[in-house]
N, C-alpha and C positions, 0 to 999 in steps of 0.2 A: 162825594162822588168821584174826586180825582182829585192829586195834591196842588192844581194848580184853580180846581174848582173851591178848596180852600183856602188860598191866598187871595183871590174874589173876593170870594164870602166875607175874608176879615175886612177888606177894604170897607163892604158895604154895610158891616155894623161896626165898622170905627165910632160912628159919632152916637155908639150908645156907651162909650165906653171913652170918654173923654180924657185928653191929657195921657193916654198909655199908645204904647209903642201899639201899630197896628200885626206886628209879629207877637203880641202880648194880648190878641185879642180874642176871648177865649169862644174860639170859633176852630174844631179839629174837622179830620176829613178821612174816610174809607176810600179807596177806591173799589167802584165798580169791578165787580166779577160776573161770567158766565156759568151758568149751568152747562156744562162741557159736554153730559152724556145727551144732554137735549138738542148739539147743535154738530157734534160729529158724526160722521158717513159709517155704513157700513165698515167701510175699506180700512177709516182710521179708527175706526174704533179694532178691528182686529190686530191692525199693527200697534197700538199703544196696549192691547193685553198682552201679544205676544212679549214685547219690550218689559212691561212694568207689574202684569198679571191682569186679574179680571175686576172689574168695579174698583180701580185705582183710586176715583175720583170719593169716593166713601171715605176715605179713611187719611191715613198718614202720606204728606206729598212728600218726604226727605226721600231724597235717593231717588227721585224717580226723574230730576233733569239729568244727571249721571247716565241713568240708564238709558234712555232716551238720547243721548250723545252716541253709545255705540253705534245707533244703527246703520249701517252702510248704505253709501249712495245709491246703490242699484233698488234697496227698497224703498229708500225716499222719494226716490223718482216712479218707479213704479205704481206708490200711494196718487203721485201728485198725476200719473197720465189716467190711473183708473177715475180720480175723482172728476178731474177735467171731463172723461169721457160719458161721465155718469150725466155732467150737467149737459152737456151738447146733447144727451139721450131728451132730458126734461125738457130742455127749449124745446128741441123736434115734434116731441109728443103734446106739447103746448102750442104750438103754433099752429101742429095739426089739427088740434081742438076747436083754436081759434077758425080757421079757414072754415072747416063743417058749421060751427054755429053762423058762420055768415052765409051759409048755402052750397059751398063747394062739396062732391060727392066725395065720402071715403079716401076710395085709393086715388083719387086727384088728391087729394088734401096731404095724404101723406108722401105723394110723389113730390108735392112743391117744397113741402118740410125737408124733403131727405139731406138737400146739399145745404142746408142751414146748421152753420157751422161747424170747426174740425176739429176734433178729438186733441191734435197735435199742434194748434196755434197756440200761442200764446196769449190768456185769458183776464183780460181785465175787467170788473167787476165797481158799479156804482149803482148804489140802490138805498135811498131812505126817501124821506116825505121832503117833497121840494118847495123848499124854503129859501127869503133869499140870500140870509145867512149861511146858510147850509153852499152857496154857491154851486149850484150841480150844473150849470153852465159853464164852468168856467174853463172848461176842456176844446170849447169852442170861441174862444174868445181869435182862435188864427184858427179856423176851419181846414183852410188850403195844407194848412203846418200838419194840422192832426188829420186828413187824409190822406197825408203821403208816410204816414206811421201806420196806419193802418195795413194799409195796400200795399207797402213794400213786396217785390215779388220774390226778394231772396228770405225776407227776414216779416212775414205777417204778424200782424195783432188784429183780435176781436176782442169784441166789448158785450155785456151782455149789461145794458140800465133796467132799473126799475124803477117807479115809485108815482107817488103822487101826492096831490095837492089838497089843502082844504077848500071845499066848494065856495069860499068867500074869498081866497085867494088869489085877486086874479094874476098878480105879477107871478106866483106859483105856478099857474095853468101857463099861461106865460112861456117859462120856461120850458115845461114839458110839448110843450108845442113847437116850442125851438128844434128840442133835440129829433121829435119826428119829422121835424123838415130837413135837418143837415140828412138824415137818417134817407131822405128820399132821392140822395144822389147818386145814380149808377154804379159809380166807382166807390163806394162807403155800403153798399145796401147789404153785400156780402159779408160785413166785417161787423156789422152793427145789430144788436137784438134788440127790443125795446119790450119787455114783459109787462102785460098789463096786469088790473088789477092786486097790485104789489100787497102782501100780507104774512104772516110769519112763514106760511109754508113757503113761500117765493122763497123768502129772503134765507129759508133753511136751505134751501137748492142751491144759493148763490155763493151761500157762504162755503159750503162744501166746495163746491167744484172749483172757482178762478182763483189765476193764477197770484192776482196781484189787487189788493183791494182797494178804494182810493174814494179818500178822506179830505174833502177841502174845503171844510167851514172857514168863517173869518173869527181868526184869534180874538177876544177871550170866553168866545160864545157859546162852544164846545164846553159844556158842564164836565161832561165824561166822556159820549158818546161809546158803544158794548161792541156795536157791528162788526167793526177789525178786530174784537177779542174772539169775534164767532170763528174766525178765518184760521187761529191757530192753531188748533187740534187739525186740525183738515191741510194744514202744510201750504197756508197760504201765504203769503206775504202782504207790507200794508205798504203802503206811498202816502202821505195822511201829512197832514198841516200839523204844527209844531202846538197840538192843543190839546185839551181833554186828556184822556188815558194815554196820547201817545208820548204828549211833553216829558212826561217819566219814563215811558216803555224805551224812548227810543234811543237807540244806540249804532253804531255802523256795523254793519256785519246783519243788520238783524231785519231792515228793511230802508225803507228811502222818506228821508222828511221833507218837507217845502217848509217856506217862512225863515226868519228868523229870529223865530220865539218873541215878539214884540206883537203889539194892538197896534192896527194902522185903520181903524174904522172901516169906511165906505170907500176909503181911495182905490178910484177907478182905475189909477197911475200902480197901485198896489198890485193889483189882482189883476193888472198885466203883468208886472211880473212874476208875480206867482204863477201865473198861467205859464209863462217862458221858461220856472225852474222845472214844469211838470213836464214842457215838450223835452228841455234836456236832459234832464234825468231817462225819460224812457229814451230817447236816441240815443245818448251816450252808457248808458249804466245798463238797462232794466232788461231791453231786446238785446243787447249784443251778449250779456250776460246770459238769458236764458238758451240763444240759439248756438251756443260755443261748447260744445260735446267734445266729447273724449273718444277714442277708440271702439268704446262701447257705446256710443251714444248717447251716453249721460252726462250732462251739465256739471260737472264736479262744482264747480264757485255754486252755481243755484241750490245745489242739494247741500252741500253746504253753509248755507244761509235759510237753507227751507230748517235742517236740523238745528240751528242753533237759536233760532225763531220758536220752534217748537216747543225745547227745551228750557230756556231761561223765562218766557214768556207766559207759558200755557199754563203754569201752576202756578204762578201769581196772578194771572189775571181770572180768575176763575173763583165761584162762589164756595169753596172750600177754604181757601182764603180766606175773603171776605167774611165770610160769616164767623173764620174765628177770629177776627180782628176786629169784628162787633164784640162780642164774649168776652174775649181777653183785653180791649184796652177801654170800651166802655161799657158792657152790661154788666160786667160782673164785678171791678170798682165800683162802679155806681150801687148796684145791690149791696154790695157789703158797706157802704158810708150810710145806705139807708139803714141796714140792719145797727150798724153803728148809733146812731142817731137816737134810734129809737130803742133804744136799751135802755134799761137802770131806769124806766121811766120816763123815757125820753130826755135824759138830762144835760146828755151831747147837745142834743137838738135845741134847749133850754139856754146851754153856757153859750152857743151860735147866735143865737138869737137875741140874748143879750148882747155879744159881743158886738154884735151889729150896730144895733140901736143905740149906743156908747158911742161908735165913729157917728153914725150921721149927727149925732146933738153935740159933737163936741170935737168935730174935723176942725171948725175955724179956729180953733184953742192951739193949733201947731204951727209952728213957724220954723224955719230953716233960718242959722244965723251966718255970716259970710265962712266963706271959706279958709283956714288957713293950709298954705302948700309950701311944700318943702322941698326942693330940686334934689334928688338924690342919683348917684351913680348910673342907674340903669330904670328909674321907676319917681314916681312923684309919691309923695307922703300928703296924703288930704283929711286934715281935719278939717269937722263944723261940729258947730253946736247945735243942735236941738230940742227948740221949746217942745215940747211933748202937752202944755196946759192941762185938760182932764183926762188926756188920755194914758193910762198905763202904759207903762213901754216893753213890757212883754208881749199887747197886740199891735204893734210894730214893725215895719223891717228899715233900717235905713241904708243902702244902698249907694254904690257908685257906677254912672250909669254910659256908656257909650256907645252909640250907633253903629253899625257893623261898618268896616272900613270899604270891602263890595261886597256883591250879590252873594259871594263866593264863602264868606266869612258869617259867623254869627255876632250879636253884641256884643260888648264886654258888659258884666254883669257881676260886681262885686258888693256883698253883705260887709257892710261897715260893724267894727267892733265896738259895743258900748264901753265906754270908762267912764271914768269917777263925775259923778252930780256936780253940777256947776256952779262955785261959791255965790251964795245970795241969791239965786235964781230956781224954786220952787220948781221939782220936776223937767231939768235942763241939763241933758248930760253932753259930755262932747263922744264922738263916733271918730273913726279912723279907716282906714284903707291904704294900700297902696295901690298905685295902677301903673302900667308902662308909662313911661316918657317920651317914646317914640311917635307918641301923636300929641299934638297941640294940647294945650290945657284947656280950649275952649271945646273942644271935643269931649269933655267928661262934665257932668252934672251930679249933684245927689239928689235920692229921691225917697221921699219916705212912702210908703205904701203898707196896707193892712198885714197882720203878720197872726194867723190862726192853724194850728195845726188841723182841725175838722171841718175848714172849710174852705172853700175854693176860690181864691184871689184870682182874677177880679171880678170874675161872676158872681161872688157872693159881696164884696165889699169891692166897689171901684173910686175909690179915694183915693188922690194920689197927688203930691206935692213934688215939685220942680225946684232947685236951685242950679244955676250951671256955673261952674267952677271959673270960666274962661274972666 
């Protein structure tokens, strides 16, 4: 679902896969895409033909963030006031709704809707099922702080929430109950929407029209999460917790993260601050940004940040994407090793199956014998011997093995070379490598692990021996 939903994942089947690196744990990940023509407006859907042609999203993405780079601020901005003003149309006309089914007459109903909301404020946008992971309160954690954001008189923001709870929910209801109380104070009532019954058609409105979308689950709980992928094509921007599809997406220029990419649980001490980087972020970055025009009255820094969002983003996170990265890096491998397999009589599938059943009756038969190492110039020289007992040493790999230095870095991971059989000792040859020397000798290990070209280490064979060098 997202690359950080697969570093999860391996943690949590580590322990079927014992004694291997949890980056070696064969547990991969797609991320998440949108169906892009299902979730853009009118408005953008005409400027992305205009820019890229018609039914883009059918076919080949190359060349089309290129394109979509040209486009000039005046039409970026012009996409981003019609959609705004699309969605202020939908609140109005929903709220109008709302008022008549509670008995208010027609043109009362529409007369109290008219001054609900402005086309020209700056539009923030929070809408999914409230959960308390999901944190959708956490914008009120200083009420007083986020009403004087709102109501600013030189520099306004609106908000348009949606969502809801499961009926067994009650810390869910909870919250939604919260936010219609802050919601019932004079000075916030102008600024604040609260859409009921939340459902894809809402969330199609929402996602279209605001300005600025905002994402603040508690890290690492966010699988994926799609909502802020809805916002792209529509020229929206995201503010969103360093989780899910954003941990990858995000980059400076392209929208605004909270956190510091770290799990900090339930801390209440946390998600005060986090709550503090969201007030400064919009005080200092988000509103001064958006309300800072040019001669022409367009936001050059927003419009470009709306384009570059557009561009790098919206064709990778979208199911055009996705679905050939299903195709191409597991449905269609995976078919051809079936198709493989079951050839010639199934005889791949045969020599597999054998090969297996040989490691599990005959894994205790291998021993690793100590290390010898050799200081050399710029690199250490590490022999060992290896009992191999029943096992053939063609299904094999023996390995030098070391832990990435940080996060930053991948292991080191070098294939030892076999030489000559080891006097007196049945099926015992010595292996070789060199490795840097720039890190400690206790920092390298050998490892012998299964060695099959038709099958899939360590999903199909997870045997694995340990000696560390140090």
């Amino acid at each position: 679902m997202s690359r950080l939903h697969g570093e999860v994942s391996r943690r949590i089947f580590g322990p079927l896969f014992p004694g291997w690196p949890i980056a070696e744990v064969p547990v991969g990940y797609v991320t998440n895409g949108v169906h892009v023509p299902t979730w853009d407006s009118a408005a953008s859907d005409a400027l992305w033909t205009k820019a890229v042609g018609k039914q883009p999203w059918m076919g080949d993405l190359r060349g089309m963030s290129e394109r979509i780079s040209q486009i000039p601020d005046e039409e970026i901005w012009q996409l981003r006031a019609d959609n705004r003003a699309a969605l202020v149309k939908y609140v109005r006309e929903r709220y109008a709704r709302e008022l008549r089914l509670h008995g208010l007459a027609g043109d009362e109903a529409v007369e109290q809707s008219r001054h609900l909301g402005d086309p020209n404020v700056l539009t923030l946008g929070f809408a999914r099922r409230f959960a308390t992971y999901k944190r959708p309160t956490l914008l009120l954690a200083d009420p007083e702080r986020f009403a004087r954001i709102l109501t600013s008189p030189q520099r306004p923001v609106q908000m348009v929430v949606a969502g809801k709870a499961h009926p067994a929910d009650e810390p869910g209801k909870a919250m939604v109950r919260q936010w219609l109380k802050f919601m019932e104070r004079p000075d916030v009532r102008p600024h604040i929407v609260f859409v009921p019954d939340y459902n894809i058609n809402v969330a199609e409105q929402l996602t279209q029209g605001v300005d600025v979308w905002i994402n603040n689950p508690r890290r690492p709980w966010e699988a994926s999460g799609t909502s802020g992928m809805k916002v792209l094509v529509n020229g929206g921007l995201n503010l969103s917790e360093l989780d899910g599809w954003w941990a990858e997406a995000y980059e400076p220029g392209l929208g605004w993260a909270i956190g510091d990419g770290q799990g900090h649980g339930s801390d209440p001490e946390w998600d005060r601050h986090e709550a503090e980087q969201v007030y400064d972020l919009l005080e200092n970055e988000i509103v001064p940004t958006f309300y800072q025009r040019n001669e022409r009255g367009v936001p050059e820094k927003w419009t470009g940040m709306v384009r570059s969002s557009m561009a790098k983003l919206t064709p990778y996170f979208s199911t055009n994407r996705m679905v050939r990265e299903y195709v191409e890096t597991y449905y269609r491998p995976l078919a051809e090793v079936y198709e493989g397999r079951v050839a010639r009589d199934q005889a791949v599938g045969a020599q597999v199956f054998g090969w297996r059943h040989n490691l599990k009756t005959f894994w205790n038969t291998v021993h690793i014998g100590d290390a010898d190492i050799e200081l050399r110039d710029d690199h250490y020289l590490i022999k060992v011997s290896v009992l191999l007992g029943e096992v053939p040493p063609e299904d094999v790999r023996v390995e030098v093995y070391a832990e990435p230095e940080d996060a930053t870095k991948a292991a080191f991971c070098k294939t030892m070379e076999r030489h000559g059989e080891l006097i007196g000792a049945a099926n015992c040859f010595i292996f070789a490598a060199t490795a840097p020397n720039h890190r400690p000798l206790r920092d390298y290990s050998v490892r012998v692990i299964p060695s099959n070209p038709n099958a899939a280490v360590p999903l199909e064979a997870r045997q694995i021996l340990w000696k560390n060098c140090g």
